[in-house]
Residue, then its C-alpha position, 0 to 999 in steps of 0.5 A: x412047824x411053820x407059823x406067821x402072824x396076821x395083823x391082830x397078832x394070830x399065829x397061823x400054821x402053814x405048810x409050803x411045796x415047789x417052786x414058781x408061781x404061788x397058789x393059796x389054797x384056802x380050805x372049807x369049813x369041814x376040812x382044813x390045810x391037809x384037805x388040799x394034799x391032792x392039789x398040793x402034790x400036783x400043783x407043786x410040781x409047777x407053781x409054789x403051793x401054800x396051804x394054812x389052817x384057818x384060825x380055830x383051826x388047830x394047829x393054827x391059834x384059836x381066838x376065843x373072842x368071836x369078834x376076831x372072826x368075820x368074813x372080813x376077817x378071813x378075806x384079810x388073813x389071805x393078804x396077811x399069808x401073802x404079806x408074811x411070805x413076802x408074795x406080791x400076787x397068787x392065784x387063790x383057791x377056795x372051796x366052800x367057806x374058803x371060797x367065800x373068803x377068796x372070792x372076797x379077798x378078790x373083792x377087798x384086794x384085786x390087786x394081790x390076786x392072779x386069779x380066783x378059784x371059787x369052788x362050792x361056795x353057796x351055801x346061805x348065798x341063796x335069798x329063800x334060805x338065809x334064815x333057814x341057814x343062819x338058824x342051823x348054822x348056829x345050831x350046828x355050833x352049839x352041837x360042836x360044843x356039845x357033844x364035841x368035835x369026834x362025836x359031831x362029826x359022825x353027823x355033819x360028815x353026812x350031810x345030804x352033799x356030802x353023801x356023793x363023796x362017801x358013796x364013790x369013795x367011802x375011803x376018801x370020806x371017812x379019812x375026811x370025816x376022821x380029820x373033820x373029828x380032830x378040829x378044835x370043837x371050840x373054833x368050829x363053834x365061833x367059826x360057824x358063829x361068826x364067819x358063816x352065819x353072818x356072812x353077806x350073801x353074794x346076792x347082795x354084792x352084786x355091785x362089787x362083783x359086777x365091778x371085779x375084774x380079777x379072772x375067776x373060775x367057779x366051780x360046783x358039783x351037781x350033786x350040790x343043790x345049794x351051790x348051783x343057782x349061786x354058781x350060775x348067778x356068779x358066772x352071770x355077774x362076774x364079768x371074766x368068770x368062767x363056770x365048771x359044773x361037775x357030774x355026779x359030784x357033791x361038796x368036797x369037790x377036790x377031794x371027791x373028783x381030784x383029777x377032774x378038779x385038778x384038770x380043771x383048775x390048771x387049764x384055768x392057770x395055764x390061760x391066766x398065765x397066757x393072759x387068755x382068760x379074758x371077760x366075756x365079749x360083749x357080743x355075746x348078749x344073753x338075752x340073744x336066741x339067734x340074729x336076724x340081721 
């Protein structure tokens, strides 16, 4: 099995595929590296597909200090992925808590990154509901040290933006709600604690984002309530950001709907690649209805 070691000495396990270009898929909380098979198979046929589990996420080691998560932290072990495999640039692709690490990975080291895709990331972002998020967030924790991983995950997997992916696909969802029991309940736990409840809102980067140049594809379903005001604030702020907003779609976008996500991203890649993904022309006011002279 394959494993590389991050600056503070965690081993992550990763798996590889194809040849060309590499793609970093970075997964979300409720899912992990075997999330990414549907992009790993198409995007492989074309650019070099790398996908890791996170730490706490078996097989991946799981640090029992919490200090050894942070959103830092996940942004840092991206780089360390691309320092181990010897890869100078990638595009990254995150969904949900990865997304929020590739988007900061795009803030802390635009130099590494071909471009970004940041799919359902929201969820805290949003000012009206940062307490309402930090306080379930730690309560989910304490249910993952509870009742454990197999049992929990009956309740997690039917979360309001989950129930889109169970009612179009109960096959698909329950083989994520299956995975989603196998993780280490302890990981889970310090990962919610230290990673997602302490996570800055992206509102309050507002600055650094505005800054960024790196080209970025944003990505929500419009079943994801609290991922779509985030979504649009993202594609208003980062200048050469481009937004998809998916029908009939909730949270587990590349699982949901991976045709039209794959579909998606690779026109994405492919303008990137043309050097065509460019920021917004400053012609384009926002607050223009229609010119007059």
């Amino acid at each position: 099995m394959p494993y590389l070691k991050t600056t503070d000495d965690v081993n992550l396990y990763y798996e590889e595929a194809g040849e060309g270009t590499p793609i970093i898929f970075v997964h979300e909380f409720g899912g992990d590296l075997r999330s990414w098979e549907p992009q790993m198979r198409y995007f492989s046929r074309r650019y070099r597909c790398i996908a890791f589990a996170a730490r706490g996420y078996a097989p991946s080691d799981v640090p029992e200090d919490i200090e050894q998560y942070s959103q830092a932290i996940a942004a840092r072990d991206i780089r360390d992925v691309l320092d181990a495999l010897k890869i100078d640039r990638a595009h990254i692709v995150g969904l949900s808590m990865g997304g929020f690490a590739t988007l900061h990975f795009g803030l802390d080291y635009p130099e590494r990154a071909r471009s970004l895709v940041v799919a359902g990331a929201g969820y805290g972002a949003e000012k009206a509901f940062e307490d309402y998020f930090r306080e379930v967030s730690l309560e989910v924790a304490k249910q993952f040290e509870a009742q454990g991983s197999r049992q929990f995950a009956q309740t997690y997997a039917l979360a309001a933006s989950r129930i889109a992916f169970q009612v179009k696909d109960p096959r698909g969802w329950l083989e994520f709600a299956t995975m989603l029991g196998e993780h280490s309940a302890r990981g889970s736990a310090l990962t919610m604690r230290g990673v997602q409840a302490r996570r800055p809102s992206i509102y309050d980067l507002e600055a650094r984002l505005q800054s960024m140049t790196v080209p970025t594809l944003v990505v929500v379903g419009d079943e994801d309530d609290h991922c779509l005001q985030p979504g649009i604030y993202l594609k208003r702020t980062v200048p050469a950001s481009g937004l998809v907003v998916m029908p009939k779609t909730g949270h587990t976008l590349n699982l949901e709907e991976p045709a039209l996500f794959n579909q998606h991203v690779g026109e994405f890649l492919a303008m990137v690649e043309q050097n065509r993904w460019l920021p917004r022309d400053p012609r384009a006011v926002a607050a223009q209805i229609m010119k007059t002279s």
